[in-house]
C-alpha positions in Angstrom: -5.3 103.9 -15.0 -4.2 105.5 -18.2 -6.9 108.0 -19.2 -7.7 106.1 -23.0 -8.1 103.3 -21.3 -10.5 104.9 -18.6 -12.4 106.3 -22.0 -12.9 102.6 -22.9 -14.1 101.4 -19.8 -16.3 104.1 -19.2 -17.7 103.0 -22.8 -17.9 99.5 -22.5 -19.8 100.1 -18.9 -22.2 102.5 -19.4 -23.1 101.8 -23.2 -22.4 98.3 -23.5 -20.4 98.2 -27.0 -19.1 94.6 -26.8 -20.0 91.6 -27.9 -23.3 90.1 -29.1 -25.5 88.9 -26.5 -24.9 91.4 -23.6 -24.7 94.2 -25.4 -27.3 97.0 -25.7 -29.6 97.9 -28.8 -28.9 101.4 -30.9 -31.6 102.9 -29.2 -30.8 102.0 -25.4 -27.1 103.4 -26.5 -28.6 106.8 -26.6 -28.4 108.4 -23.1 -31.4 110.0 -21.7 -29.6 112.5 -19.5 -25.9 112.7 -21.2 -25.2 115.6 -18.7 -25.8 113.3 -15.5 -23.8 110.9 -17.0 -21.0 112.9 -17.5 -21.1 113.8 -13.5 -21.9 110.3 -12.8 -19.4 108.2 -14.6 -17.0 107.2 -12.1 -14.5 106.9 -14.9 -14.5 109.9 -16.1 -11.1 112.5 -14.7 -12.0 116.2 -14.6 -11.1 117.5 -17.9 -13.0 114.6 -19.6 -15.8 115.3 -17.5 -15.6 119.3 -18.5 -15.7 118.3 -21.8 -18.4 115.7 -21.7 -20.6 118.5 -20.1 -19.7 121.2 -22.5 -20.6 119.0 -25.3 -23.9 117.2 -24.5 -23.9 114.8 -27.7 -20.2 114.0 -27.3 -20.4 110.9 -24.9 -22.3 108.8 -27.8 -20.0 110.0 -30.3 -17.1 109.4 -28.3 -18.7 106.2 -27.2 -18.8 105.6 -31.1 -15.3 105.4 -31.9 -14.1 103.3 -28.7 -16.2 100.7 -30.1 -15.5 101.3 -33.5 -11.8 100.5 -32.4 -12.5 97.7 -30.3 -14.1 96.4 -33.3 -11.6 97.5 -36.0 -8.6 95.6 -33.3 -10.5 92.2 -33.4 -10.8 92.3 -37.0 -7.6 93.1 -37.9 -6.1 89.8 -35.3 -8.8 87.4 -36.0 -6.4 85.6 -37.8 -3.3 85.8 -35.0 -2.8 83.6 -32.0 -3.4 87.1 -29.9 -7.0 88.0 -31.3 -7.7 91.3 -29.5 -9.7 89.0 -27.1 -12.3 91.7 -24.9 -14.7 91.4 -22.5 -17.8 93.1 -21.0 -16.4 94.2 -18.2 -14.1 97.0 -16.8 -11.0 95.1 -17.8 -12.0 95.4 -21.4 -8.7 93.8 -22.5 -7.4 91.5 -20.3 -4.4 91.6 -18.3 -2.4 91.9 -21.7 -2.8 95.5 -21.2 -0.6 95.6 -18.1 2.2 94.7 -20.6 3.9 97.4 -22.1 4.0 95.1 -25.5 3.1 95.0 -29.2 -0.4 94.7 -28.5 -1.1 97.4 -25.9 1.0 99.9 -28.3 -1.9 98.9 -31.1 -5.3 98.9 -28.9 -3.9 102.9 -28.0 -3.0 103.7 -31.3 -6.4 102.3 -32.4 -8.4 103.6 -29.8 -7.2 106.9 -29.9 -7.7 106.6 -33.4 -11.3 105.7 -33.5 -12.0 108.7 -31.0 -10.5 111.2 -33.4 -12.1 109.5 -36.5 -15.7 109.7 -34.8 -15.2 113.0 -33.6 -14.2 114.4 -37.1 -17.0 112.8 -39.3 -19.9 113.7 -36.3 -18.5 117.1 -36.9 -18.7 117.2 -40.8 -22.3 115.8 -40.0 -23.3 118.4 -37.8 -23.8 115.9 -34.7 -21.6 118.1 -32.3 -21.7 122.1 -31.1 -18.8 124.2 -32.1 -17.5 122.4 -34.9 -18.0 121.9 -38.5 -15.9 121.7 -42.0 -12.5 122.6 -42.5 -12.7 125.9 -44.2 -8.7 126.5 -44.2 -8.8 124.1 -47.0 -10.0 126.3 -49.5 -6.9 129.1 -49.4 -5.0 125.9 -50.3 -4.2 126.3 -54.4 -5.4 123.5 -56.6 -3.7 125.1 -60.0 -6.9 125.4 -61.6 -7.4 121.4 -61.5 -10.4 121.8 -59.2 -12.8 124.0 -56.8 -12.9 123.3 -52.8 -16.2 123.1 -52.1 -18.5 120.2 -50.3 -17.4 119.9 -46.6 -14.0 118.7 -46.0 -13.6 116.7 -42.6 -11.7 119.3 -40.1 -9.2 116.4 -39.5 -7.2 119.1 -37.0 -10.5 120.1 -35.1 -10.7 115.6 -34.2 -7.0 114.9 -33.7 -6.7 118.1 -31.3 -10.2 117.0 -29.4 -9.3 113.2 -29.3 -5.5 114.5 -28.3 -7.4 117.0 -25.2 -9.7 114.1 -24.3 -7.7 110.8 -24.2 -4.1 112.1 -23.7 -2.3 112.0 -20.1 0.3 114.8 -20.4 1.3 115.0 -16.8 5.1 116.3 -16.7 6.6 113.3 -14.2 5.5 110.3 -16.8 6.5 107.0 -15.9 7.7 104.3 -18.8 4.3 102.9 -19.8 2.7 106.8 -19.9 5.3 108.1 -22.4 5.0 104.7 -24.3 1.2 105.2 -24.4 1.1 108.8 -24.9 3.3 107.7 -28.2 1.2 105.3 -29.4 -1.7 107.5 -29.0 -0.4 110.4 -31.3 0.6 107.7 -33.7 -2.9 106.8 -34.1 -4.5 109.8 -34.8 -1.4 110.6 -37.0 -1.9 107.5 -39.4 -5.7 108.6 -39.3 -4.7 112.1 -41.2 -3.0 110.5 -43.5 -5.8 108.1 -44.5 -7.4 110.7 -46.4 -8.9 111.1 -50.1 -9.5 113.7 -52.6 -13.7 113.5 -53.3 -14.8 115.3 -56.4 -18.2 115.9 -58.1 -18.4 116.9 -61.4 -20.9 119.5 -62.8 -21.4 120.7 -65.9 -23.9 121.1 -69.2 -24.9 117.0 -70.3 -22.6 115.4 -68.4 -19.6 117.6 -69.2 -17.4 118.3 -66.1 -16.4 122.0 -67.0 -16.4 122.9 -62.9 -15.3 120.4 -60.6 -16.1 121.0 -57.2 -13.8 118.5 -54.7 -13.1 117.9 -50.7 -11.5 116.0 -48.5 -12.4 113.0 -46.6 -11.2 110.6 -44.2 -10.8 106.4 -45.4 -12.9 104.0 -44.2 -11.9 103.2 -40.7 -10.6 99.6 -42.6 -8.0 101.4 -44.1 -6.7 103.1 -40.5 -6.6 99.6 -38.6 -4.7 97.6 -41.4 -2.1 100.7 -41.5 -1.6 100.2 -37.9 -1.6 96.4 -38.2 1.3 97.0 -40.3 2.9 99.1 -37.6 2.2 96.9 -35.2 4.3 94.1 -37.4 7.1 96.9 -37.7 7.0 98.0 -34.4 9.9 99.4 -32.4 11.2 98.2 -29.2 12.7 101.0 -27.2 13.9 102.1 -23.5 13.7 105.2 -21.3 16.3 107.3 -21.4 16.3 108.3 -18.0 17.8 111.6 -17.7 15.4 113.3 -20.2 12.3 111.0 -19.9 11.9 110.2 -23.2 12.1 107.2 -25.3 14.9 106.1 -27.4 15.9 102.7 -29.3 17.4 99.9 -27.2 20.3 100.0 -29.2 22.6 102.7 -31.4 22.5 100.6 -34.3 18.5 100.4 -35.4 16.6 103.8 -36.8 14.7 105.8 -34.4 10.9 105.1 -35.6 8.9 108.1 -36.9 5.6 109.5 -35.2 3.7 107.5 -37.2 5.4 104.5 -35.9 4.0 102.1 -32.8 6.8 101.9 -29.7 7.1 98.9 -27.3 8.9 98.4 -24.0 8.5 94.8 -23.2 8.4 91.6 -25.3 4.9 89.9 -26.1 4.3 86.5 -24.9 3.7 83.8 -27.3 0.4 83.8 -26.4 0.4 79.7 -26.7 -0.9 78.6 -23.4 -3.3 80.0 -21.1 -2.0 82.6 -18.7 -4.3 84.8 -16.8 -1.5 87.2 -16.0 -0.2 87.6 -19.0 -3.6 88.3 -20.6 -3.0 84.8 -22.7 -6.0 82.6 -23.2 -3.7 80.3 -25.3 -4.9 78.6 -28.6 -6.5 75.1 -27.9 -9.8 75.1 -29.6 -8.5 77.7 -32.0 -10.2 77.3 -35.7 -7.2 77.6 -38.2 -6.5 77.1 -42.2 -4.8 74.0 -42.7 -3.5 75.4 -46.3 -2.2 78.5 -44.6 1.7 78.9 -44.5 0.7 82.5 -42.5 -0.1 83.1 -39.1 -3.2 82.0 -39.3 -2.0 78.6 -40.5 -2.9 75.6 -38.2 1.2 75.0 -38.1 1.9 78.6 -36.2 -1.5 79.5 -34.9 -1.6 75.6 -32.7 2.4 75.9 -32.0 3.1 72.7 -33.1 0.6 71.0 -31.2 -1.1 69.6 -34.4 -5.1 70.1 -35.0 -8.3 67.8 -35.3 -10.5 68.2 -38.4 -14.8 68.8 -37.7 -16.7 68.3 -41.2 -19.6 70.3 -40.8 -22.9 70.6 -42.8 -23.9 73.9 -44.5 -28.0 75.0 -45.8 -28.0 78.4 -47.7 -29.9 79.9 -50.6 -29.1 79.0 -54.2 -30.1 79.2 -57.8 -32.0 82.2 -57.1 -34.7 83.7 -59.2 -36.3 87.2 -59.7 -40.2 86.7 -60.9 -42.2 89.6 -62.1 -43.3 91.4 -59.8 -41.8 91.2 -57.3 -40.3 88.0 -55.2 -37.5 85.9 -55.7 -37.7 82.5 -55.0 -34.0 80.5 -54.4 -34.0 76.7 -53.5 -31.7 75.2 -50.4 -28.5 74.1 -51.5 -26.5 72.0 -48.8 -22.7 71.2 -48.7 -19.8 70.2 -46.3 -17.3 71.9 -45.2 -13.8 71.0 -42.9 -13.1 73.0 -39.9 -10.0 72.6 -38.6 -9.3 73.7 -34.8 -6.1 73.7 -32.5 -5.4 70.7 -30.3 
């Protein structure tokens, strides 16, 4: 088993990061004895292992960002036939990550991502040993526009850490390794780029005579719908087998960038259950009637038409604030039409 996917495993068993009923509290999250985990986890290879011990805090923060790319994957395909489906078990994703497809290329760029992303902002926060800001930034000119000060996310310190912990860089890869190991780098990649200029402004009544600015990575929104559109874009490609590397399936079509998400194998259409596939089809699917998209109930049911639930709604409306201090709404109640997949 590839060694990001191991990482997620390892997450999803011991800190139980999915779903809503079985999985654990904040506070049962934190590991009593992160050290005897690290030599306990069965999931764990060697190096990971190392590095888990060296670094006592780094399992919850590496725990962190596999969740907050499970998460960030079944957001971004809530809408698609293929919805990033998981499960609280040890095969987080299905059987759909046996397939060297669209969707295995985005849950490792997205994954790897998330690792790197957590990594970098517990180090700006001073969560983990040995790492801090990114000082280098401040021998960069900024023509007199600005300062560098505040702490700028070390961005290179998280890629190179999530790249040590996650990547499998054995020599004799097979297809699906170099294919992953790809997909991985692309990840972190499109997370470095996701990046903004922060400033402050100080200065005598508001004036900004000294501005003081630093880096800082995107919200991890803006990572996942980057890669979302890589996944649309993505490349298929073959091995070429004399030097083990990847290469377009054909002469004609541009070789993708590093940015770029690879594939080896078409996806399935993901209509109809099947378990080895990692399909669980989309009968019972809710979809938007008005939608011409893929979320529309003409694509997302596959032409199999789709029944119409009107459904009663109670919230809070016509809110007031009285003096001091309560607000008192009254119940409004309205129907609404669901539509779901035959």
């Amino acid at each position: 088993m590839d060694r990001l996917i191991v990482l997620v495993c390892c997450v999803v068993t011991y800190l139980g990061v999915l779903g809503t009923s079985g999985g654990l509290s904040r506070e049962q999250r934190q590991i009593s004895d992160p050290v005897q985990e690290c030599d306990n986890s069965p999931y764990l290879e060697p190096r990971q292992r190392a590095l888990c011990q060296k670094e006592t805090r780094l399992i919850n923060v590496v725990g962190a960002g596999a969740s907050m790319g499970i998460e960030e994957c079944k957001h971004q395909f809530q809408g698609r036939r293929w919805n990033c489906t998981t499960f609280n078990n040890t095969d987080v994703f299905g059987n759909v990550i046996n397939i060297q497809s669209r969707e295995t290329a985005y849950i490792y760029a997205i994954s790897s991502a998330g690792v790197m992303y957590s990594v970098t902002r517990a180090c700006a926060q001073g969560s983990l040993e040995g790492c801090g800001c990114d000082d280098s930034v401040r021998s960069e000119s900024t023509e007199g526009q600005f300062e560098w000060g505040g702490c700028s996310e070390n961005l290179k310190y998280g890629s190179k850490f999530a790249s040590d912990f996650v990547d499998n860089k054995d020599k004799e890869m097979d297809s699906f390794a170099l294919m992953n190991l790809w997909n991985n780098k692309a990840g972190r990649l499109v997370t470095r780029k996701e990046v903004d200029l922060v400033c402050k402004c100080h200065g005598v009544s508001g004036s900004c005579s000294v501005k003081i600015c630093w880096r800082k990575m995107r919200p991890f929104r803006s990572v996942g719908s980057v890669l979302k559109e890589k996944f649309d874009g993505a490349s298929l490609m073959k091995v070429h087998r004399r030097k083990n590397k990847l290469r377009p399936v054909s002469k004609n079509m541009k070789r993708p960038s590093k940015q770029d998400l690879v594939y080896l194998e078409n996806s399935p259409d993901f209509c109809e259950p099947n378990p080895k596939k990692g399909s669980l089809g989309t009968r019972g699917r809710q979809c938007d009637k008005d939608s011409y998209g893929l979320d529309g109930c003409n694509l997302m049911c596959c032409g199999r038409g789709y029944y119409t639930v009107v459904k009663e709604f109670t919230e809070d409306c016509d809110c007031k604030f009285f003096w001091c201090c309560r607000v008192v709404c009254n119940k409004c109640t309205f129907t609404k039409e669901l539509n779901y997949c035959n």
